[in-house]
Each structure stands twice: as structure tokens, then as C-alpha cells.
N, C-alpha and C positions, 0 to 999 in steps of 0.2 A: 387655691390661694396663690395669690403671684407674689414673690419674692421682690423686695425692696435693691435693684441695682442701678448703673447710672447705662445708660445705652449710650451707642453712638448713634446719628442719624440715620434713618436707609429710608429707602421707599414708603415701608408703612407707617413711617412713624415721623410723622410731617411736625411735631408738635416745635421744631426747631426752627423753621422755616419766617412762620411770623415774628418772634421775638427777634433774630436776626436781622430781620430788613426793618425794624421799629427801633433797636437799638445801637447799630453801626451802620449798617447801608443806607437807611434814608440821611442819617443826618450828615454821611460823607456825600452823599449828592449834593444837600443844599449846600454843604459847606465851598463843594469844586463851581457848584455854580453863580453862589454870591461872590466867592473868592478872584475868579476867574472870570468876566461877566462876556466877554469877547473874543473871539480868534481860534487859538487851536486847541485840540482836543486834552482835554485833563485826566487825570488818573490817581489812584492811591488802592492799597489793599488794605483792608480791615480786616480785622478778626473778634470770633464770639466763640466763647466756648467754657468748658471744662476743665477738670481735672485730667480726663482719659481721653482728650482731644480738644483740636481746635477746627472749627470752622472758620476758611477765609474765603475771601471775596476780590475779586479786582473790579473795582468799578472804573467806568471810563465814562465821562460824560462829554460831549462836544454839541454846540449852537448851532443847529442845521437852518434856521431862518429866524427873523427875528419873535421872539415870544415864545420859541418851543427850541428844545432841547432833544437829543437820541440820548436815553440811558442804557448804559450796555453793562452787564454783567459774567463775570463767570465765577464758580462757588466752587470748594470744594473740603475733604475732609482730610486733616493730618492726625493718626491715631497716638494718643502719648498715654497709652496706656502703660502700666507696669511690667505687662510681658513682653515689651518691645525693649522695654532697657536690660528687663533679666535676661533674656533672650540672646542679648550682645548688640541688637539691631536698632538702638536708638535713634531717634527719627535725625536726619539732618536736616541743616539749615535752608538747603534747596528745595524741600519740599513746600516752604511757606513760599513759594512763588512760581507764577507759571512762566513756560520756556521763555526769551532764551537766557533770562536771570536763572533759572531753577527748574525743577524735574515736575511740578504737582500739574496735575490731567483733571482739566474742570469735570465734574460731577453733573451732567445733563437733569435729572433730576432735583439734585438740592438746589442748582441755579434757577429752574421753572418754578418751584415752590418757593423761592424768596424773591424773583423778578414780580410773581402775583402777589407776593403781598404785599413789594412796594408799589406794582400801580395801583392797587388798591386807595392806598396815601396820596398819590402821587397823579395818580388820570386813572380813574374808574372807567370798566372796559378797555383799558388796551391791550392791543393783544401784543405779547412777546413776537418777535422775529428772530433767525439765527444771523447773526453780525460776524461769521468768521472767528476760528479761531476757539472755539467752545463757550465764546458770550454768548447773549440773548440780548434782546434789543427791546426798546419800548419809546413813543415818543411821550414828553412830558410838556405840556403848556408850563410856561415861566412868567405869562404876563399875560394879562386880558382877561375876558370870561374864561370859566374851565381851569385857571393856573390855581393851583394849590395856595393856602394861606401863608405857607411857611415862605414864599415867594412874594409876597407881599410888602 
């Protein structure tokens, strides 16, 4: 019989991955590229999570030609569990951002399981690429056949 606790993300246990790119990452995408429709590259970090952690994300989107879009990602995990504060080692504030704001080292894995579930949303079949830096890359139609509705 398995015991009722709350986990943090790892490898086998992907169950975090969709819920995250369906409920902060896609909608900061549409949001940087309705918001933004032209020019240079945009960014924000979001976050999904827990009690005993937070999952975040830096998204960076930029217009590489007209109609498509590079979405680039990197994810990672900040533990706020209980024995991090009993402990004396509660989390700091640099952790919610990668260098050279903050100290947090994207998560290669939690990043490929939430880049696949927004291309999923987003452009069925693309495949991730690595973008420097600990993102992942994917292109996104914004307009024409193939572009997602939310882009409409």
C-alpha cells in the first residue's frame, strides 16, 4: 500500500510537466507574443507549484521570420520544504532565477518534459533544440496554416 505524500518532481515522475506548460508556460508565451508582436527578444519567469516546492521557468520568446516564432525554455526546481527551514537553510531569493540575477541551474529534464508538452499545444512534432544556456528551443507558427488558435 503507498502512502499518501506530496513529492517533488524527478525523472519518473513526469506527472508535473503537463500541468505546468498548460497552466503558466503556454499562456506566458501567448501572452510575450501578443504583447510584444515585433523586434527583440522577450522574457518572464513563471512559476507552478506547491507547498514543498516551486517549479519555475524562464521563457524567452523572439520573431525569427515573419509567422513563426523560437520558444525557448529552461525549468527548474526550488525545494520549500519544511526541513529546509528547520534545518536553518531556507531557500533564498536567488534561487527563483537563473545566473546572472540568481544561482538556480535549469533542470534538463523537467525543461524537455514541459517544452514537449507545450509543443504539443503549440506545433505538434517539433522537436526541442538546445539554445545555450540550459534552454531548449522549439519553433512555433504564429500565423498562417499550422499556427495554433490561441494565435488567431
Amino acid at each position: 500500500m503507498r502512502t499518501a505524500c506530496w513529492r517533488t518532481p524527478d525523472e519518473e515522475d513526469p506527472v508535473y510537466a503537463e500541468p505546468m506548460a498548460r497552466a503558466v508556460v503556454g499562456p506566458a508565451v501567448v501572452e510575450l507574443l501578443q504583447r510584444f508582436p515585433r523586434g527583440r527578444e522577450f522574457t518572464t519567469t513563471v512559476s507552478f507549484g506547491g507547498d514543498d516546492f516551486t517549479l519555475r521557468a524562464h521563457v524567452r520568446v523572439r520573431r525569427t521570420t515573419p509567422g513563426l516564432a523560437q520558444v525557448s525554455l529552461a525549468c527548474w526546481v526550488v525545494g520549500k520544504d519544511a526541513a529546509r527551514y528547520l534545518g536553518g537553510h531556507p531557500p533564498r531569493e536567488a534561487e527563483d532565477f537563473l545566473p546572472p540575477e540568481g544561482t538556480a541551474v535549469p533542470d534538463a529534464s523537467l525543461t524537455a518534459r514541459v517544452l514537449d508538452s507545450l509543443a504539443a499545444r503549440l506545433n505538434p512534432g517539433a522537436v526541442s533544440r538546445p539554445d545555450g544556456d540550459g534552454h531548449l528551443a522549439i519553433d512555433v507558427p504564429t500565423s498562417g496554416q499550422g499556427a495554433p488558435d490561441v494565435f488567431a
